[in-house]
C-alpha positions in Angstrom: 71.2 318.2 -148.0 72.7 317.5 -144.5 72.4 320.0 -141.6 75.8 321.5 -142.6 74.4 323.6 -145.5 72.0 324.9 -143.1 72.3 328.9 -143.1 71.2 329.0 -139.9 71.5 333.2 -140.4 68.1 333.1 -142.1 66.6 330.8 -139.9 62.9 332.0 -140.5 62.9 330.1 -144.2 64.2 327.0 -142.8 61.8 324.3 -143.2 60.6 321.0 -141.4 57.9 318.5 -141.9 54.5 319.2 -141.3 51.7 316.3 -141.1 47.7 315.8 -141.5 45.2 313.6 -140.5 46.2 313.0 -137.0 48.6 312.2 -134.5 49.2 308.6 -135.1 50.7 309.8 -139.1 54.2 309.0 -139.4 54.8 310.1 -143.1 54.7 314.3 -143.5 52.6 315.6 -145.7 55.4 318.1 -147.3 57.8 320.9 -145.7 57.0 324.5 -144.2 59.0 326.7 -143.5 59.6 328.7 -140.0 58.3 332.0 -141.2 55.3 330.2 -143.1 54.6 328.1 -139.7 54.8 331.3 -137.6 52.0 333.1 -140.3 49.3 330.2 -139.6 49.5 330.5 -135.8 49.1 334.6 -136.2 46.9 334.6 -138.6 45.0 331.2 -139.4 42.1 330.7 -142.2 38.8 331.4 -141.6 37.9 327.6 -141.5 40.7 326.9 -139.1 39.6 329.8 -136.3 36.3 328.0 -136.1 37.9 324.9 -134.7 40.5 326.6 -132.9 37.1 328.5 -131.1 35.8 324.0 -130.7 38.8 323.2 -129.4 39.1 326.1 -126.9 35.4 325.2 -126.0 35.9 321.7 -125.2 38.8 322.7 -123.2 36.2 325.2 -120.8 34.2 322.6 -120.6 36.7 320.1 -119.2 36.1 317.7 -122.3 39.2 316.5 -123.0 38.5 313.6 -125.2 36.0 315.7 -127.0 38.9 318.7 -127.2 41.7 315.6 -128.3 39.2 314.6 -130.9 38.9 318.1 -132.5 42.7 318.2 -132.8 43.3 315.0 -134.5 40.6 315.7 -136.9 41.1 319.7 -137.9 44.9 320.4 -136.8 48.1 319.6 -138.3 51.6 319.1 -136.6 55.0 319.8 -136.9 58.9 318.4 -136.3 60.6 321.5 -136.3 63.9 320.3 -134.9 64.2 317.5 -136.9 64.2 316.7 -141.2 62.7 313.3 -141.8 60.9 311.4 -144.2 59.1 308.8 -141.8 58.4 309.9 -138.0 60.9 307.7 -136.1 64.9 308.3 -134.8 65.8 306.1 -137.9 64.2 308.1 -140.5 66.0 311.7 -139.4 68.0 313.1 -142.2 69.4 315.8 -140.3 68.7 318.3 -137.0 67.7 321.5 -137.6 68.7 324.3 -134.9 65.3 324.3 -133.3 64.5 323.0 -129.9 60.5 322.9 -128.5 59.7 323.2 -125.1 56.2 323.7 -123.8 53.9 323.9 -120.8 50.6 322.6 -120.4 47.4 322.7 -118.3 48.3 325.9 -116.8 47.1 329.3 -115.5 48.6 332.7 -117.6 49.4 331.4 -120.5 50.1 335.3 -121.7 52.4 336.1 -119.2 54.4 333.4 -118.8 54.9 333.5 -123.3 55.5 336.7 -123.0 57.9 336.8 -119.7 60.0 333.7 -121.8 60.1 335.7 -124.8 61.7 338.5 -122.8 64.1 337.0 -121.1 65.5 334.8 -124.0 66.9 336.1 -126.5 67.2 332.4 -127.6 63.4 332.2 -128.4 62.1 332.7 -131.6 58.7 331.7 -131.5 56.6 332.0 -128.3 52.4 331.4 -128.9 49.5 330.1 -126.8 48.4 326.5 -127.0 45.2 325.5 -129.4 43.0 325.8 -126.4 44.6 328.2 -124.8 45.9 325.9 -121.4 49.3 326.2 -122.4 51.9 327.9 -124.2 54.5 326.7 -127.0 58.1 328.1 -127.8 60.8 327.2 -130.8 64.3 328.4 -129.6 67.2 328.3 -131.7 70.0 326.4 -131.0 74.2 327.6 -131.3 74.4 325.6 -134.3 72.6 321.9 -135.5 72.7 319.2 -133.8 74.5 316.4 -135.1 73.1 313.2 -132.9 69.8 312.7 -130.7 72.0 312.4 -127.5 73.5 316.2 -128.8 70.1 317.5 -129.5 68.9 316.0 -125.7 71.8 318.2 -124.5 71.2 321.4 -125.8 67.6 320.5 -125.0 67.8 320.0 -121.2 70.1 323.2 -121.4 66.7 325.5 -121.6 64.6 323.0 -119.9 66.6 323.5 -117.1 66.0 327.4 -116.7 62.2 326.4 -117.7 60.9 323.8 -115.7 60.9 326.3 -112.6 57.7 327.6 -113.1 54.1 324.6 -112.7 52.8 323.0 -115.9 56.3 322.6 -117.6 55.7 319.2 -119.8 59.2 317.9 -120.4 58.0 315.3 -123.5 60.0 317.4 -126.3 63.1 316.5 -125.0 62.1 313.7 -127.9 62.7 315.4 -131.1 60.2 313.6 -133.4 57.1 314.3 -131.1 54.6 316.6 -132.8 54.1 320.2 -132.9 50.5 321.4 -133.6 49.8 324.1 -135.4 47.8 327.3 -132.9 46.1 330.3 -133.2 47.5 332.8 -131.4 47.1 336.9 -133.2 49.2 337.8 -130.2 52.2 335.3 -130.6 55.6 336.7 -130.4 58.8 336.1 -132.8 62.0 337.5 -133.5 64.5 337.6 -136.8 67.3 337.8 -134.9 67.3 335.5 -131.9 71.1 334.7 -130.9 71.1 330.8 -130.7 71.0 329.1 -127.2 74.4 327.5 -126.2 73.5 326.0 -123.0 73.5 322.3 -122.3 72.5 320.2 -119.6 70.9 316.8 -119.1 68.0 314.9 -118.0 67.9 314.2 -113.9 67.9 310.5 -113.0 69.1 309.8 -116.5 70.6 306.8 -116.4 73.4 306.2 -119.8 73.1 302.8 -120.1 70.8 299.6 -120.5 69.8 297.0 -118.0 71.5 293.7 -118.1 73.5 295.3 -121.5 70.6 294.6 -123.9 71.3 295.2 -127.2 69.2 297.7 -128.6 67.0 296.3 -131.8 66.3 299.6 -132.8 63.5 298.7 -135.6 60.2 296.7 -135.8 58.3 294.6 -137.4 54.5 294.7 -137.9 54.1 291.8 -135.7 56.4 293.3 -132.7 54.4 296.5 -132.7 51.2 295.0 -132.6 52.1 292.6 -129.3 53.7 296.0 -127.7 50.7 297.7 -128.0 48.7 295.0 -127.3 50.6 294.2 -123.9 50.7 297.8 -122.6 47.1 298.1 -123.7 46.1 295.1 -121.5 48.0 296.4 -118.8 46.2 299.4 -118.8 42.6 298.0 -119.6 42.5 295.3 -116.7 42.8 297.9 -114.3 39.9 298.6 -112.1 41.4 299.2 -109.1 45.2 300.2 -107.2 45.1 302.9 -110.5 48.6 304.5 -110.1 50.7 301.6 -109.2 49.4 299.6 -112.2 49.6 302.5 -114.5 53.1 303.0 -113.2 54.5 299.6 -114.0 52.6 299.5 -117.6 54.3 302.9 -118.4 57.5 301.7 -117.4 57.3 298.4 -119.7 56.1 300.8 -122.2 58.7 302.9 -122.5 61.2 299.6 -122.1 59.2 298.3 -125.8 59.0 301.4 -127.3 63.3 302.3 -126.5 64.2 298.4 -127.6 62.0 298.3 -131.2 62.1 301.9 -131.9 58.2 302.3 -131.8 57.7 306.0 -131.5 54.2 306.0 -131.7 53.5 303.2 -128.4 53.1 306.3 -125.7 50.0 307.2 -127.7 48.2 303.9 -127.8 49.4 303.8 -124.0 47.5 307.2 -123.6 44.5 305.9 -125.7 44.2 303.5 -123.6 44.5 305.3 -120.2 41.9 307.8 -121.6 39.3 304.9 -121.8 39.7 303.3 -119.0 36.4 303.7 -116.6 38.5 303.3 -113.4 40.7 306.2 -114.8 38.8 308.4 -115.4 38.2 309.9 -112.9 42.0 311.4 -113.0 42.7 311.2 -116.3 45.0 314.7 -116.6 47.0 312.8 -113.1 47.1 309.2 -114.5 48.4 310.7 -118.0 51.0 312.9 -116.0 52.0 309.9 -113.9 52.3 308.0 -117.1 54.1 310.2 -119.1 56.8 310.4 -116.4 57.4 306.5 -116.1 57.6 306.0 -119.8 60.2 308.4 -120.3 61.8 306.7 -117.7 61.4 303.5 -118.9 63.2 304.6 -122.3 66.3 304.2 -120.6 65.7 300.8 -120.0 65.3 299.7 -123.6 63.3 296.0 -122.8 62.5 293.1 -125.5 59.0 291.6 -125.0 59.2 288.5 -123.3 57.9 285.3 -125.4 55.9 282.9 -123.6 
């Protein structure tokens, strides 16, 4: 199938990969579709509220390692905008006409899921976050995507009328990052959402590569253990000067992760951040700084340099 003999009409059976045992999985688990997806966030099993109720615990508490923990062990994620059989740009089979965008640590989650819902008749899906400090939406798009670059586009389209209001996390504008699964009795949907045609683009994007580098594009082994090594070094010799040094190691991050196509190295760079001492006491800041410089480092796609 490619995304041509989509019927994007009856978009609520459309399906996309879903994924167990954590975060770090790259290879889904099978396919669900939309309308199945939007059932477990209403109306989850019995077994599944129970953690839901954890995670929302944790989250009260301020225990976010305890919260992330619960997640990667009881919750499983999505790629709704994208059909793959690995979890990487090179593995994409096709785009589906779905676009996430999200907000995070923030106040009213209600209101602000349902004021969305309201006022775009481009969303779908709009539902609370696991614990309940954010909120999640799945828009549909004019038509699929045929590139990443095209998906970006229609992308920064809504982001644009979205990142107005405090908390808006801007990460989705990569395709392949995951989508947990919620609870959430009093999420909203709609069968027959007219698809967004707005396009835009990322501010302080920058379209092309320092010093020309040729992007690799694909790893081995080897490579992605020394990425993650270096920007895990970075990150644990810090004990002072906190920002600055996470800064430069998100940077070089997102510089390895572009070059290799390592999709995963933002979540060994968080790993890390969360365990350093020195950190943490500003984890939810450093991981916000962070975030921010290795998206920005993505446009500088960067080899690692042999000694």
């Amino acid at each position: 199938m490619n995304n041509t003999d989509l019927d994007i009409v009856n978009y609520l059976d459309l399906k996309f990969p879903w994924f167990q045992k954590g975060i770090k999985t790259v290879v889904p688990s099978g396919d669900i579709s939309l309308r199945q997806f939007i059932k477990t966030v209403k109306n989850p099993k019995s077994k599944m509220k129970e953690a839901f109720l954890d995670i929302q615990e944790a989250a009260k508490r301020g225990d976010l390692k305890l919260k992330d923990e619960l997640k990667q062990a009881n919750l499983f994620f999505t790629t709704p905008s994208v059909q793959l059989n690995y979890r990487n740009y090179d593995s994409i089979d096709y785009f589906l006409p779905f676009a996430v965008l999200e907000y995070d640590k923030m106040e009213y989650g209600e209101e602000l899921r349902d004021y969305v819902f309201s006022k775009f008749k481009s969303c779908i899906f709009a539902f609370l976050s696991p614990s309940k400090t954010g909120c999640k939406f799945i828009f549909l798009l004019e038509k699929c995507p045929e590139s990443v670059e095209e998906y970006k586009q229609y992308y920064f389209g809504i982001a644009y009328h979205l990142d107005k209001f405090k908390g808006f996390d801007p990460s989705n504008e990569r395709c392949v990052l995951p989508l947990f699964n919620s609870w959430d009795a009093d999420a909203k949907f709609r069968d027959d959402a007219i698809g967004s045609s707005l396009r835009g683009y990322k501010i302080n994007a920058v379209n092309y590569c320092m010093n020309d580098v040729e992007i690799k594009g694909e790893h081995t082994e080897k490579e992605k253990k020394d990425c993650e090594g270096l920007v895990c070094n970075l990150i644990k010799r810090i004990y002072d000067n906190g920002h600055n040094q996470v800064l430069s190691a998100s940077f070089i991050g997102g510089g390895l992760a572009a070059y290799y196509g390592i999709e995963d190295l933002w979540y060994s760079l968080e790993e890390c951040i969360r365990a350093n001492d020195y950190l943490s006491k500003g984890t939810s800041g450093y991981l916000k700084t962070a975030n921010q410089l290795f998206i920005k480092g993505t446009n500088f796609p960067t080899p690692i340099k042999k000694d």
